[in-house]
Residue, then its C-alpha position, 0 to 999 in steps of 0.5 A: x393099385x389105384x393111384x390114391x394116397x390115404x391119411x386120415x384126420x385126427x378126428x377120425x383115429x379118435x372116434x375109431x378108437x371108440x369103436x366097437x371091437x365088432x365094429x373095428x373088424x367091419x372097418x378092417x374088413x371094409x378097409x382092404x375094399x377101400x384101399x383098391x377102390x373108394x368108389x367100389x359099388x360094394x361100400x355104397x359111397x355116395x355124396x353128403x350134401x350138408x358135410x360138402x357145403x360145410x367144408x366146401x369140397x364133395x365129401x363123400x360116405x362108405x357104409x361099413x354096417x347098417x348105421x356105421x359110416x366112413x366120410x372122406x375127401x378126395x384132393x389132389x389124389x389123396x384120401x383123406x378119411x375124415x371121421x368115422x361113426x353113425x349118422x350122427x356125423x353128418x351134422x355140420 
């Protein structure tokens, strides 16, 4: 285990329910990657500039498919998953 608590916002469980049945089980699949380690090369994390200067902490994106993404904080030890969806919601 890694350390790390998980909670997700709100706005995440709502866009996830809109979600795709195909689209659910590349979340699921990229979930049990995630939860050992939300850096793992396998996700392709990397910084979202715009989404960090908005919320004022380092806001991160997992790729789950090709246009299918995962954005998250790290504080204090704790992930939080903010939102799922397409490039769409790297708009602040």
């Amino acid at each position: 285990m890694n350390g790390y608590r998980y909670k997700a916002a709100p706005k995440f469980w709502r866009n996830y329910k809109k979600l795709t049945a195909i689209q659910v089980r590349s979340v699921l699949a990229a979930w049990q990657i995630f939860k050992r380690d939300p850096f793992d090369p396998r996700l392709k994390t990397h910084k979202i500039h715009r989404l960090s200067a908005a919320y004022g902490k380092t806001v991160y994106a997992v790729e789950v498919e090709r246009d299918l993404r995962v954005v998250f904080i790290v504080d204090q030890g704790t992930v939080f998953t903010l939102d799922v969806g397409t490039h769409d919601l790297y708009r602040a």
